[in-house]
N, C-alpha and C positions, 0 to 999 in steps of 0.2 A: 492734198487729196482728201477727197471727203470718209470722213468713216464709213464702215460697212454697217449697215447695221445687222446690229446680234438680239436679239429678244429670247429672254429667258422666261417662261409664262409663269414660271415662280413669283416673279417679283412684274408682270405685265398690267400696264392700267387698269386702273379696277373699269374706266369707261369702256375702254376695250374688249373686255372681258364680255359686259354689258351690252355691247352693241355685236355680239355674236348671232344674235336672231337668228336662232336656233331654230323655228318653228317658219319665218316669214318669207319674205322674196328671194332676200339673197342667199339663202341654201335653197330653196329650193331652184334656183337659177344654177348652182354649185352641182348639185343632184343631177339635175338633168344634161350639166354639159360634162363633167366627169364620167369615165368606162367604167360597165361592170364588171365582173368576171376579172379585178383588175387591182393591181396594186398601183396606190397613188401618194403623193407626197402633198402632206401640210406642215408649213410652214407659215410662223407667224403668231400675236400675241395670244391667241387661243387656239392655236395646232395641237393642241390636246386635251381640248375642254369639250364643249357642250354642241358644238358645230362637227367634229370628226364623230361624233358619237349616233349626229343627225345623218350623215353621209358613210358611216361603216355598216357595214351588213352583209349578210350570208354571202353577197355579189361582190364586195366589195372591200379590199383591205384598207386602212389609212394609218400611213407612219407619219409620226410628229415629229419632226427637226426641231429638236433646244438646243441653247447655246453651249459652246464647249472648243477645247480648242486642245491642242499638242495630245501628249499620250490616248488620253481620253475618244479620241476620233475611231468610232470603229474602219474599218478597210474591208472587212467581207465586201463581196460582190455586190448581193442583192444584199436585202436591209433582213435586219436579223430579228426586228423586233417590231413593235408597236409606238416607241420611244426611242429616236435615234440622237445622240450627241453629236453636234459639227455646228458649222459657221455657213450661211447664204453664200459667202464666196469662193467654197473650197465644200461643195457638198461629199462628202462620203459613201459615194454610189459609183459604179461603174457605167461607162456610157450608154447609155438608152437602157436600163435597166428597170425603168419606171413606169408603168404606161398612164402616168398624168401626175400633175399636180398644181396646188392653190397655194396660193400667199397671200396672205395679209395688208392691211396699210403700214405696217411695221415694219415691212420688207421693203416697201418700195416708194420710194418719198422723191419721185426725180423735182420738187419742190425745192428739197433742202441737202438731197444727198445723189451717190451718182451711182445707181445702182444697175449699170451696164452688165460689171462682172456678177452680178449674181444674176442677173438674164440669162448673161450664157451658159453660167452653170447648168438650169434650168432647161435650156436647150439641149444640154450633153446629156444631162442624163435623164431626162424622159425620151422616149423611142419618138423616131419620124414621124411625122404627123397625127399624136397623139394630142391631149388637151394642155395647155397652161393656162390657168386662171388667175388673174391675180383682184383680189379686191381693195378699194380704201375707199376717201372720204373724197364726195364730188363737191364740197361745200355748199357754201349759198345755201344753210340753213341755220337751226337754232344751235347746235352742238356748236360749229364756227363762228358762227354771231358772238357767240358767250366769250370769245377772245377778239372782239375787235374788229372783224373783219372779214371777209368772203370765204378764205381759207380754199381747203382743197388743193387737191392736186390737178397740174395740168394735164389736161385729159388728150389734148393734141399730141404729147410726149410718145403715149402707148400709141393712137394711130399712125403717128410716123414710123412705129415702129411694129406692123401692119396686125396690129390687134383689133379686133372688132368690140365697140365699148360701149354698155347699155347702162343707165341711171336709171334705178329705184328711189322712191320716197318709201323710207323707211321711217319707225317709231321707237324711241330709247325709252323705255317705262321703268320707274324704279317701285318698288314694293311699299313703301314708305317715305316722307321725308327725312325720317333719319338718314336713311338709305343712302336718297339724292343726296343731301349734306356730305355727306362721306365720301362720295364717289367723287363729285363736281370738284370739295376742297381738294382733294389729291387730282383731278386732272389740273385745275385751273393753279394748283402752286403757286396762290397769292399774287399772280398776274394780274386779277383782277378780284373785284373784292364779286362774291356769291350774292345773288339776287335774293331780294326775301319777299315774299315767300319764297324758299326751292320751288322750281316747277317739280313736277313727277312726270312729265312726260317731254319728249323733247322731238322735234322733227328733224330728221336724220337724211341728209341726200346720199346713195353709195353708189358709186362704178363698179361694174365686172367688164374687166375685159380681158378676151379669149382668143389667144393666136395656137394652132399647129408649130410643133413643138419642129425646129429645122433638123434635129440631130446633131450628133456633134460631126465638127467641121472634115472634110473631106482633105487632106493635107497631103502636098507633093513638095517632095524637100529636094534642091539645087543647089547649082552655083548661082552666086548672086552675080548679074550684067551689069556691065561696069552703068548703062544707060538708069539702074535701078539703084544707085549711089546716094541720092539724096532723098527716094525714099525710104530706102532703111536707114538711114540716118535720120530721119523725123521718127520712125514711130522706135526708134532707140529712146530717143532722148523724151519722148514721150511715155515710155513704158517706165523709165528710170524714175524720171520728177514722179511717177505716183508715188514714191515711198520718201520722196523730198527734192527737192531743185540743188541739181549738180552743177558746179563752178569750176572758173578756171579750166587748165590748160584737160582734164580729162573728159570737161563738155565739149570743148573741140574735136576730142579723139573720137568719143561717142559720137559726135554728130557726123562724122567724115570717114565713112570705112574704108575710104580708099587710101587712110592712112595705115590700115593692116595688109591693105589687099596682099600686099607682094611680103609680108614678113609673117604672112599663117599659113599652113598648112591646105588651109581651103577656107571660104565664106560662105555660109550658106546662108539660105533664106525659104522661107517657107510659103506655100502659096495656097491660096485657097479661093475657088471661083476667080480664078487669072489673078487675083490682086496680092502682092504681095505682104503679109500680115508679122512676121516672124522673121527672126535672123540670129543666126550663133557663127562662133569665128573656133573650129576647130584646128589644137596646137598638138605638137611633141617635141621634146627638147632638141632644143636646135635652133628654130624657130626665133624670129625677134620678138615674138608675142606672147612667149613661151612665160609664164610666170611659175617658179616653183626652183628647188633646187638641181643643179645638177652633178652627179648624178639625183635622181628623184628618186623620191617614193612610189612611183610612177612613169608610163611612158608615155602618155598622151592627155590629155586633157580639152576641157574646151573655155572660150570667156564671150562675152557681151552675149550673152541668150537674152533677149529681149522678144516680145510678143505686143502687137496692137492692144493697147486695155479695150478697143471694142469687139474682141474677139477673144479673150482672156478666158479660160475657165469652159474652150471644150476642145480641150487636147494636142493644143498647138504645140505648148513648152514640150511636152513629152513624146512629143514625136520629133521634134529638132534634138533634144536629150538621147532618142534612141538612132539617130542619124547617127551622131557620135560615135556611140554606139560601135554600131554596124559599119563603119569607116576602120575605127581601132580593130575588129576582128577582122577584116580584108586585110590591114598590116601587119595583121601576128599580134599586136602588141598584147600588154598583161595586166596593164590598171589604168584608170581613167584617176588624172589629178587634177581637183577642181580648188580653187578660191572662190570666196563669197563676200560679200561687205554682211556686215553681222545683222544691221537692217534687214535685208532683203529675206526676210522666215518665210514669204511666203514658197519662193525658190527652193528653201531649204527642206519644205515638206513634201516640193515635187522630188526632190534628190533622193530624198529617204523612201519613197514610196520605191524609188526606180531602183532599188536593193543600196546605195551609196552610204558608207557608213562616218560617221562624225569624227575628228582626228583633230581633239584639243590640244592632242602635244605638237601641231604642228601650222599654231595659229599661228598672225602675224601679224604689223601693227602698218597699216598704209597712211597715207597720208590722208584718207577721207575718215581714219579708224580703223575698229579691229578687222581685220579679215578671218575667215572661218574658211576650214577645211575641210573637204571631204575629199574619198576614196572609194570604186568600185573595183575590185578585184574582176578581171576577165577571164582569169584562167587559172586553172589549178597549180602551175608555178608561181604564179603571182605572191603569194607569201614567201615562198621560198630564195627569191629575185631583190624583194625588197625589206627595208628594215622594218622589226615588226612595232606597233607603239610603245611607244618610249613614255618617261613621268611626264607628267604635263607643268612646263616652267611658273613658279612665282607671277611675274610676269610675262605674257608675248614677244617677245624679240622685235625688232627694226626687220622688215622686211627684208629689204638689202644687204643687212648682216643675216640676217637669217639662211639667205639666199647665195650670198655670195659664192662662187669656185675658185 
């Protein structure tokens, strides 16, 4: 899986920085396709420099997304500030709560990285047919030349992915030689040795390209048909390899739902525009699917929540999450009991957003690793029903023994 990328404008290229062109084409291309009267999202190695400063005004707000991750993450609805903490993949906005926004070459590099899930974050949380913009480097100038090579990103990437995409010739100007010396040795990181003279001016090719923002995805949660077997079984096994390629006898399980069909409680799957995108295998003890002790800490739970990574990031997991849900309160039940692979954090911050609380003392040790536990109480007996956390053991237990009746 390729990293997400995260840009901290703290520490963001000094070239970058530079190639803001605060004054020239591409703000004012930014200007004119961004709404007034409007709260918008930047994002990217100068999301809070000398470009949102060109694009904010009496008409217009602009929030800077920096890097940050776990506690740190605001959760308010709408953005609280001028300066927001989160991550491109896991924005911190409620859906369509945005009415636009831009990002950087530093967001989005489908060159060297896969920057699908932060698309659709993007999507989820800017409103319906409102702007995304995103901008970087069209190469085929002097800035890429200086490394070698054409560079650039492919610009066929964004129109396949029906964005409309215009190239500027742009100009990088530095105040002095010192300056360029400075700037160039930190971008070029001794790849290549600095041209002498420095130039002071540099010709710069840039893309914008601008699609209506889809909103986040429309989602009808089922039973999965037995005819739709092998594909949720591909985009399982596809959802899972992003956080590492799974082996042995549990990528079989994962790839073949029709090995749970008849020992869960129900399988679901989730659909969006007829295709099916999502899938969770809802349990309660009893079950052959059933993972936890019994009696439990709980009386239902769910496992394999899997979601299409090209659809990731506008609301899928947490609407299959609130199927569960709403399944466990048609049965009466009183707590939802989840396992996790301790990998999978991203799952675990959809957990905790959805009220599910952390339950160290009642980790477990699988055979892929640790397992992690959570718990959402459904009901005001729910405490009262089950045992309340206990110390959390030296080490994890053996599942099996942990589990065993």
């Amino acid at each position: 899986m390729s990293p997400l990328p995260r840009t901290d404008v703290s520490v963001a290229d000094p070239l970058t920085r530079t190639a803001s062109d605060p004054t020239g084409p591409v703000a004012a291309c930014l200007d004119a396709r961004l709404p007034l009267d409007a709260t918008v999202l930047g994002i990217g190695a100068f999301a809070d420099g000398a470009l949102p400063a060109r694009l904010q005004g009496r008409r217009r707000r602009v929030v800077a997304l920096v890097a940050g991750a776990g506690d740190d993450r605001p959760t308010s609805d709408r953005p609280a500030g001028t300066v927001v903490v989160g991550e491109a993949g896991q924005l911190p906005f409620a859906d369509g709560s945005l009415d636009g926004a831009f990002a950087t070459g530093d967001y989005f590099r489908p060159s060297t990285l896969d920057p699908s899930r932060g698309l659709a974050e993007l999507h989820r949380v800017v409103r319906p047919g409102a702007p995304i913009v995103l901008v970087g480097s069209a190469g085929d100038d002097d800035v890429t030349g200086m490394c070698g090579g054409a560079g650039g990103e492919p610009l066929g990437w964004f129109a396949d992915r029906g964005f409309a995409v215009e190239v500027f010739d742009t100009t990088i100007g530095f105040r002095d030689a010192s300056e360029a010396h400075e700037v160039l040795a930190h971008w070029l990181d001794g790849c290549r040795p600095l041209p002498e003279p420095v130039p002071l001016q540099l010709r710069h090719r840039v893309f914008v390209a601008t699609v209506a923002s889809r909103g986040p995805a429309e989602v009808r949660i089922r039973g999965m048909r037995l005819a739709e077997a092998e594909r949720v079984g591909s985009l399982t096994i596809e959802a899972y390899d992003r956080f590492g390629t799974i082996e042995g006898p549990y990528r079989t399980f994962l790839a073949d739902p029709r090995l749970r069909l008849d020992t869960s409680s129900a399988l679901l799957v989730a659909e969006v525009d007829g295709e099916v995108v999502g899938t969770v295998t809802y349990v309660v003890p009893g079950d052959g699917e059933w993972e936890g002790p019994e009696p439990a800490p709980g009386d239902c739970g769910f496992r394999v929540l899997a979601v299409d990574p090209d659809v990731q990031g506008r609301g899928v997991g947490p609407r299959l999450v609130a199927a569960c849900r709403e399944r466990a309160g048609e049965q009466g039940r009183h707590r939802l009991f989840i396992s996790s692979m301790s990998w999978m954090t991203r799952a675990h911050r959809m957990y905790e957003r959805a009220g599910f609380v952390r339950r160290p003392d009642l980790d477990v040790m699988f055979p892929g690793g640790l397992g992690v536990i959570f718990t959402l109480d459904l009901t005001d007996e729910a405490e009262e029903r089950f045992p309340a956390p206990g110390p959390v053991p030296p080490e994890p237990p053996w599942y099996a023994d942990a589990w065993a009746t």
